[in-house]
ROLO-376633 format. One line per field, with one value per residue: z, x, y of N, C-alpha, C, CB in turn; residue number from 1; chain. Coordinates in steps of 0.05 Angstrom, whole numbers, plus 5000, padded with zeros to 4 digits. Each point is the difference from the previous one (the first is absolute). Glycine has a CB too. Example, Ala and Ser with C-alpha at 12.3 -4.5 7.8 and 13.67 -1.06 7.14 Angstrom:
BEGIN
n.z = c(5156, 4961) $
n.x = c(5264, 5031) $
n.y = c(4886, 5044) $
ca.z = c(5000, 5001) $
ca.x = c(4982, 5016) $
ca.y = c(5024, 5024) $
c.z = c(5000, 5014) $
c.x = c(5018, 4985) $
c.y = c(5024, 5022) $
cb.z = c(5025, 4957) $
cb.x = c(4962, 5024) $
cb.y = c(4977, 4987) $
seq = c(1, 2) $
mol = c(A, A) $
//
This chain:
BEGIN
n.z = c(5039, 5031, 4980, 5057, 4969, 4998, 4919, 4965, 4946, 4964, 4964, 4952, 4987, 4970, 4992, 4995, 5023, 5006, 5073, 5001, 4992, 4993, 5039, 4968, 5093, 5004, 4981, 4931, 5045, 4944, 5061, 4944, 4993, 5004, 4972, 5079, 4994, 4974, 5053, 5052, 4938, 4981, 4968, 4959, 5020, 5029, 4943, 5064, 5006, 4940, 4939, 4991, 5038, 5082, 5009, 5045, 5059, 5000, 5048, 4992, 4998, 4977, 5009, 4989, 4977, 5004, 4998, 5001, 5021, 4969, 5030, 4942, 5043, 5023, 4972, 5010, 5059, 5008, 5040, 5034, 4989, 4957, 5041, 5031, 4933, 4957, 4963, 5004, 4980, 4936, 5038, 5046, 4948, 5008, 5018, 5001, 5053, 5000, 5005, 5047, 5011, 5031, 5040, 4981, 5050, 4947, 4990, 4983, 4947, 4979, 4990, 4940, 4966, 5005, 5000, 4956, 4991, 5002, 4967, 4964, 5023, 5004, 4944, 4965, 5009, 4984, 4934, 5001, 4998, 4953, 4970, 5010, 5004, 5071, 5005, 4951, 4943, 4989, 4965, 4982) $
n.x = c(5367, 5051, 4969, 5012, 4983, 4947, 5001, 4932, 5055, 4976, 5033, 4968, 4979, 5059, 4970, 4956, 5045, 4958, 5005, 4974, 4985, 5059, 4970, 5025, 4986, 5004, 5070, 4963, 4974, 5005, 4948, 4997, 4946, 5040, 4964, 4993, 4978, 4930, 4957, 5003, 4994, 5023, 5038, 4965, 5063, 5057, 4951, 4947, 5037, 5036, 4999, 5066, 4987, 4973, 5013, 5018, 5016, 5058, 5013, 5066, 4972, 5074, 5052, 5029, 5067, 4998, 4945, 4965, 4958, 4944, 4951, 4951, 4978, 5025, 5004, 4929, 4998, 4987, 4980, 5044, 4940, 4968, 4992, 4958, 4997, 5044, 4959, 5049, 5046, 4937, 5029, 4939, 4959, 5008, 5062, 4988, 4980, 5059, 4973, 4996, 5071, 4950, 5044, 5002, 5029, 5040, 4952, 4965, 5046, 5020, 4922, 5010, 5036, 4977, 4940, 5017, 5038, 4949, 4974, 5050, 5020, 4918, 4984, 5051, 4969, 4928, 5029, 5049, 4965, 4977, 5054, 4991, 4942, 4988, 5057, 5001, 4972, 5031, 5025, 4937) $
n.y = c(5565, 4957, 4964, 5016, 4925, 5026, 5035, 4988, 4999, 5016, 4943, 5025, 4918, 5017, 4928, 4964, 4964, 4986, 5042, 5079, 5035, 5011, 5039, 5039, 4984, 5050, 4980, 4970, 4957, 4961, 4971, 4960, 5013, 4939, 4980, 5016, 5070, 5014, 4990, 4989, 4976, 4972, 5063, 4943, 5056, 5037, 5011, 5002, 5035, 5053, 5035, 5021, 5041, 4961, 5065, 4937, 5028, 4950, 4991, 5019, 4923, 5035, 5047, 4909, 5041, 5070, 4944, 5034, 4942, 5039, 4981, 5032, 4965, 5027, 5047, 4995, 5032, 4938, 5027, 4980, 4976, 4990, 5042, 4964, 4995, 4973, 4977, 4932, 5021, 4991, 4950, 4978, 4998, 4941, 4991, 4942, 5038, 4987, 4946, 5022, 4968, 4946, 5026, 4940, 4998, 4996, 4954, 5025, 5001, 4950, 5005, 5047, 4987, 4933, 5011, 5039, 4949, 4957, 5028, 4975, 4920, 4964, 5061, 4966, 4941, 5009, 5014, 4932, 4944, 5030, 4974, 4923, 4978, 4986, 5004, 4936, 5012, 4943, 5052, 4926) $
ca.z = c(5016, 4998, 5001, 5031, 5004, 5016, 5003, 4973, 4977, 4976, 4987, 4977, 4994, 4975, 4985, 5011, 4985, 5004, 5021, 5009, 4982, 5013, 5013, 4999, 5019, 4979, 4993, 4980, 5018, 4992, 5018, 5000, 5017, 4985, 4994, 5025, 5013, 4979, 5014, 5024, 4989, 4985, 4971, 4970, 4980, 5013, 4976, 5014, 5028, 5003, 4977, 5000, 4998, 5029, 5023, 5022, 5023, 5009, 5032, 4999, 5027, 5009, 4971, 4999, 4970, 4986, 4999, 5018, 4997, 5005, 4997, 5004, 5026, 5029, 5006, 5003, 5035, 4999, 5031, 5011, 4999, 4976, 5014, 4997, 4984, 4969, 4978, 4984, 4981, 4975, 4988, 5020, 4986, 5002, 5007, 5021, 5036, 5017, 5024, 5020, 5015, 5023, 5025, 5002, 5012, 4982, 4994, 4986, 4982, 4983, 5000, 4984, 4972, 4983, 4983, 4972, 4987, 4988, 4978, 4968, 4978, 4996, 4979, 4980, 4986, 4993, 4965, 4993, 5004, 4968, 4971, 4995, 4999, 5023, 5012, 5003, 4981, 4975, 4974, 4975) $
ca.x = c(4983, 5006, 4965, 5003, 4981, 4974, 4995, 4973, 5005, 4983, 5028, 4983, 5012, 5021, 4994, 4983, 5005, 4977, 4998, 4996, 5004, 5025, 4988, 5034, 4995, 5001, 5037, 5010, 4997, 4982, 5002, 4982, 4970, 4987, 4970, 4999, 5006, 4988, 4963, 4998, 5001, 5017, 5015, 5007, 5009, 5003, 4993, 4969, 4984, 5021, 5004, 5019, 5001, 4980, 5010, 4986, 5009, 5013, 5002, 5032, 4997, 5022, 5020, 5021, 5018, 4984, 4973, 4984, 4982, 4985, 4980, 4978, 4979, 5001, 4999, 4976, 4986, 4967, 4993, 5014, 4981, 4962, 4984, 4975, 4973, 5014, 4991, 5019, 5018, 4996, 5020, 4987, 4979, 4993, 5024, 4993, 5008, 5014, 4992, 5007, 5016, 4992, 5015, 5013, 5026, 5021, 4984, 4972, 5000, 5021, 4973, 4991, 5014, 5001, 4971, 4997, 5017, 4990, 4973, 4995, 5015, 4989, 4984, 5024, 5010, 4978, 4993, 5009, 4989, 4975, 5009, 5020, 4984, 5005, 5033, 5007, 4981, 5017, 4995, 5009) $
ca.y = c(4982, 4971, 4975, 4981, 4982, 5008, 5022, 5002, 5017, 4993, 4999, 5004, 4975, 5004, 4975, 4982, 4969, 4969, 4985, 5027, 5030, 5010, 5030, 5029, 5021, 5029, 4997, 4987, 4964, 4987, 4973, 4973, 4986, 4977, 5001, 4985, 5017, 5018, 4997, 4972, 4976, 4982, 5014, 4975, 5019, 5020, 5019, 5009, 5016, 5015, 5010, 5018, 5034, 4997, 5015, 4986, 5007, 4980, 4993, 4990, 4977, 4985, 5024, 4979, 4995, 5023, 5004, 5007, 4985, 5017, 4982, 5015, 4993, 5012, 5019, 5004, 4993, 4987, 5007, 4981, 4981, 5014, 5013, 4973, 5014, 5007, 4983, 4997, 5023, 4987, 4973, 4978, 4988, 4982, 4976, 4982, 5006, 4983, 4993, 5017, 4986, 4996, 4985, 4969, 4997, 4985, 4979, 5008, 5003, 4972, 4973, 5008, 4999, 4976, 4989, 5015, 4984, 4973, 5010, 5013, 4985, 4979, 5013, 4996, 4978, 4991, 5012, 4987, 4971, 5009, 5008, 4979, 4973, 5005, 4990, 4973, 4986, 4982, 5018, 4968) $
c.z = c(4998, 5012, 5016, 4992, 5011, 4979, 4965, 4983, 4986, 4979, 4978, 4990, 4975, 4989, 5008, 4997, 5012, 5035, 5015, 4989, 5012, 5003, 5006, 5020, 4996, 5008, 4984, 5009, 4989, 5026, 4976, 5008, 4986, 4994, 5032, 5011, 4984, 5015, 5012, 4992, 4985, 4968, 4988, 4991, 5010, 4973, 5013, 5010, 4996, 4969, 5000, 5002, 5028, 5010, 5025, 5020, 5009, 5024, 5000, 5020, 4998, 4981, 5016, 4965, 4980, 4982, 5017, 4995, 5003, 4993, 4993, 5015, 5023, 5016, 5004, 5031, 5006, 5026, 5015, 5004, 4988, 5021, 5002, 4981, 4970, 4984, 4987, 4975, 4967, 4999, 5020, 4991, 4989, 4996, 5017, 5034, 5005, 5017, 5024, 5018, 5026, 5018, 5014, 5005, 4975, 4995, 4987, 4975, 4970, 4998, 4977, 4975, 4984, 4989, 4978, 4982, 4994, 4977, 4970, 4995, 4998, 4979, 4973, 4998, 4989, 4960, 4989, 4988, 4976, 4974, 4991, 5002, 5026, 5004, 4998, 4983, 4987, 4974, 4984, 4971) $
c.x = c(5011, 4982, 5013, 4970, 4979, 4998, 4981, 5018, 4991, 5025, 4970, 5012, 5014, 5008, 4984, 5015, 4980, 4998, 5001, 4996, 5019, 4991, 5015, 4977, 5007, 5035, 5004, 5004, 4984, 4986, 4976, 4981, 5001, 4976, 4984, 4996, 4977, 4968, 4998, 4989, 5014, 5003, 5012, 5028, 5010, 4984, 4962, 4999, 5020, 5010, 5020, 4993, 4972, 5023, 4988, 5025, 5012, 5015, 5024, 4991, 5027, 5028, 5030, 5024, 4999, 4977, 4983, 4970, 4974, 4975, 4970, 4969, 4997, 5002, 4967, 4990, 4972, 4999, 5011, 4980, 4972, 4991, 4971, 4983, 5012, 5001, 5031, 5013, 4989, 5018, 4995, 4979, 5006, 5023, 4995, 5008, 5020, 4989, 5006, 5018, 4978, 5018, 4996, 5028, 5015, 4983, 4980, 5010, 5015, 4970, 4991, 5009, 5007, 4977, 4989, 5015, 4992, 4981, 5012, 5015, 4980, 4979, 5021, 5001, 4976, 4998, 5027, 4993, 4978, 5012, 5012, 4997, 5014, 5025, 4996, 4989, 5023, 4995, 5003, 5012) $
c.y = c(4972, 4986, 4991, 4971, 5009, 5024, 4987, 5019, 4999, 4994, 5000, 4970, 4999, 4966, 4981, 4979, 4984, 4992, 5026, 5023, 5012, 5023, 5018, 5013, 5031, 4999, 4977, 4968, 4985, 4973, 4982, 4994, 4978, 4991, 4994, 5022, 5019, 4992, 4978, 4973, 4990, 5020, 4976, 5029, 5027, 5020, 5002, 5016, 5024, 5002, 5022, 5026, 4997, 5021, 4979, 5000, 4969, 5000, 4990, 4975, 4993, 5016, 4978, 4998, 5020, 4994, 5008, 4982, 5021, 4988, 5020, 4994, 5004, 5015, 5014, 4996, 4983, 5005, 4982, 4981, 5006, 5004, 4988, 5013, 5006, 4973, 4985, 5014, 4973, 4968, 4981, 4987, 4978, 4974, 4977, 5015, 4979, 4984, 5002, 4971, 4994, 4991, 4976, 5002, 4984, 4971, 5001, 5012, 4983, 4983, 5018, 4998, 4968, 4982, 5009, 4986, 4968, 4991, 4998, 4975, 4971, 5020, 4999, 4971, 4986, 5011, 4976, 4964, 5009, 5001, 4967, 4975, 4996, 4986, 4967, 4990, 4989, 5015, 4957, 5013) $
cb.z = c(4992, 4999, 4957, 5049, 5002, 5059, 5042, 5028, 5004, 5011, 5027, 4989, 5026, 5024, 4987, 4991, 4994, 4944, 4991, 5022, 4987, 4983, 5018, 4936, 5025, 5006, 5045, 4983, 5043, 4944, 5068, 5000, 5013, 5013, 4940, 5000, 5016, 4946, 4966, 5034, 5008, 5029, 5018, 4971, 4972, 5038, 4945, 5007, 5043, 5052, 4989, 4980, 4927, 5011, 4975, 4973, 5010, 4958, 5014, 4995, 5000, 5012, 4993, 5039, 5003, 5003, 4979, 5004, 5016, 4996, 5037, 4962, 4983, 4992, 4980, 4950, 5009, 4964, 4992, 5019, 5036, 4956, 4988, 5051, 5046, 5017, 4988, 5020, 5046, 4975, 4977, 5034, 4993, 4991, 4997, 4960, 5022, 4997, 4977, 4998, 4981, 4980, 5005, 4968, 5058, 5023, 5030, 5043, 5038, 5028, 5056, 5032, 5021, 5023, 5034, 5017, 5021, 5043, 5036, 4992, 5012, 5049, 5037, 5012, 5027, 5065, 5002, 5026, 5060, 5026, 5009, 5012, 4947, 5014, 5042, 5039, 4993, 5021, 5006, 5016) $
cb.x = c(4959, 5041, 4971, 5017, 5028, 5006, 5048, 4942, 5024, 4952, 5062, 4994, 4967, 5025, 5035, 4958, 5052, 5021, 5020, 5020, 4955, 5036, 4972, 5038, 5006, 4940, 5019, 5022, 5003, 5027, 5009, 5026, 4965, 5032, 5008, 5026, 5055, 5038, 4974, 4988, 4972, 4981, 5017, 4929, 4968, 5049, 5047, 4988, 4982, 5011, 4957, 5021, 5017, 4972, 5000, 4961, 4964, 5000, 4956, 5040, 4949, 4966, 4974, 4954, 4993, 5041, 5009, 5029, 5028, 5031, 5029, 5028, 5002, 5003, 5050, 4996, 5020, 4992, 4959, 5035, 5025, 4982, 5029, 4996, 4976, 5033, 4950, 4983, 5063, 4993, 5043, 5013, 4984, 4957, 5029, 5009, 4951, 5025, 4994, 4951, 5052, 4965, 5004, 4968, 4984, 5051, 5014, 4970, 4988, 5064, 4980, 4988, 5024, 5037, 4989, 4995, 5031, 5008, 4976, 5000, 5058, 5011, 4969, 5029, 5042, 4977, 4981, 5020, 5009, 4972, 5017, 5020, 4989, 4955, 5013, 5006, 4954, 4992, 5035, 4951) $
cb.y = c(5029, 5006, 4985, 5060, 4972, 4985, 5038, 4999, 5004, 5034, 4971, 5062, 4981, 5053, 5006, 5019, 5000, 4971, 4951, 4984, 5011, 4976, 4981, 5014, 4960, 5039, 5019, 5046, 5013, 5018, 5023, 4990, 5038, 4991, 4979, 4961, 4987, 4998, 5019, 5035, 5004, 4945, 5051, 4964, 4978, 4985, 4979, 4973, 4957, 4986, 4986, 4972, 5023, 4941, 5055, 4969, 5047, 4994, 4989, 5052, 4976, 4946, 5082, 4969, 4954, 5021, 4976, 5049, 4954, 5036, 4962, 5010, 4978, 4982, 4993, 4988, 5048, 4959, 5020, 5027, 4986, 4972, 5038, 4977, 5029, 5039, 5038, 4969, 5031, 5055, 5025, 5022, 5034, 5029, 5035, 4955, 5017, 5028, 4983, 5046, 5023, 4995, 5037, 4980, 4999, 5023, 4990, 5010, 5035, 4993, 4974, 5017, 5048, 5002, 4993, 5045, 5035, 4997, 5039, 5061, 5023, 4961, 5033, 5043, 4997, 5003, 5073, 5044, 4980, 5034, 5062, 5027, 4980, 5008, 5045, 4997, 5029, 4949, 5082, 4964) $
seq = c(1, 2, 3, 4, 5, 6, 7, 8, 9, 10, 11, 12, 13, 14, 15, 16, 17, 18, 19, 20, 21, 22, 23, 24, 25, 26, 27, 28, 29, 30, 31, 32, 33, 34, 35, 36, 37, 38, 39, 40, 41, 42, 43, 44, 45, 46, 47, 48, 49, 50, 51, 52, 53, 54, 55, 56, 57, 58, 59, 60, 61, 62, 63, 64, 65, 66, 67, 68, 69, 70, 71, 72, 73, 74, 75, 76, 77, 78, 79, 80, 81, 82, 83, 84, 85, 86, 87, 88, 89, 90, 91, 92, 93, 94, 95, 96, 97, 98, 99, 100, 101, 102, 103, 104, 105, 106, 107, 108, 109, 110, 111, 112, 113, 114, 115, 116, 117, 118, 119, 120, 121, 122, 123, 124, 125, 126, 127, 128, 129, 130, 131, 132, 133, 134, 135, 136, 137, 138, 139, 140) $
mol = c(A, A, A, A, A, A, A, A, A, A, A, A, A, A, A, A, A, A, A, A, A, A, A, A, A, A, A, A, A, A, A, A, A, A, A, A, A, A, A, A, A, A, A, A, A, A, A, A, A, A, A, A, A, A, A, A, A, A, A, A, A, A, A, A, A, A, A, A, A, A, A, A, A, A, A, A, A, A, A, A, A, A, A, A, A, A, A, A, A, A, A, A, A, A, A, A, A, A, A, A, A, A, A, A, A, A, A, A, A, A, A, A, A, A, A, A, A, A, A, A, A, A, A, A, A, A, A, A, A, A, A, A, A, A, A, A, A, A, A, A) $
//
């Protein structure tokens, strides 16, 4: 069987380091999941989420130089889109949201950005003046 790109397999995990795990395909092939490559969320630790002798399904994304790149996030299928009514996934509970983009034009959106930008630095320079006593005063 040759690893092509796009194709799902099972490997078994034969090492960890700090920036992945190394994954023996089958004919003794070893690849690479990096940590970036292991869960959709943010991975501090590959030893969290993955341990020697795992068995897990991975996703060739790249075979360059007789490495092989591999991924286990993307070998998992999701839906292409949520479904109404469905409840949030555990790792959305009570994360911050996004603020929703508003279609503003370019300008409108510079006016916008330099009056936020005016706000915070006369709020910066107002605490500063508070810390330093007022600007011009005589020190005796």
């Amino acid at each position: 069987m040759s690893i092509e790109v796009g194709t799902k397999l099972q490997g078994k995990v034969t090492g960890i380091t700090n920036f992945g795990a190394f994954v023996e395909l089958s004919e003794g092939v070893t690849g690479l999941v990096h940590i970036s490559e292991i869960a959709d969320n943010f991975v501090k630790s590959v030893s969290d989420h993955l341990k020697v002798d795992d068995v897990v399904t991975v996703k060739v994304i790249e075979v360059k130089d007789g490495k092989i790149g591999l991924s286990i996030r993307k070998a998992v299928d999701k839906p292409s889109q949520p479904q109404r009514g469905a409840q949030k996934g555990p790792q959305q509970r009570g994360a911050r949201s996004k603020p929703k983009k508003l279609n503003l034009s370019f300008e409108d959106q510079m006016v916008k950005f330099l009056k936020d930008s005016e706000e915070r630095m006369s709020s910066l320079n107002q605490k500063k003046n508070d810390r330093r006593g007022r600007k011009g005063a005589k020190r005796s």
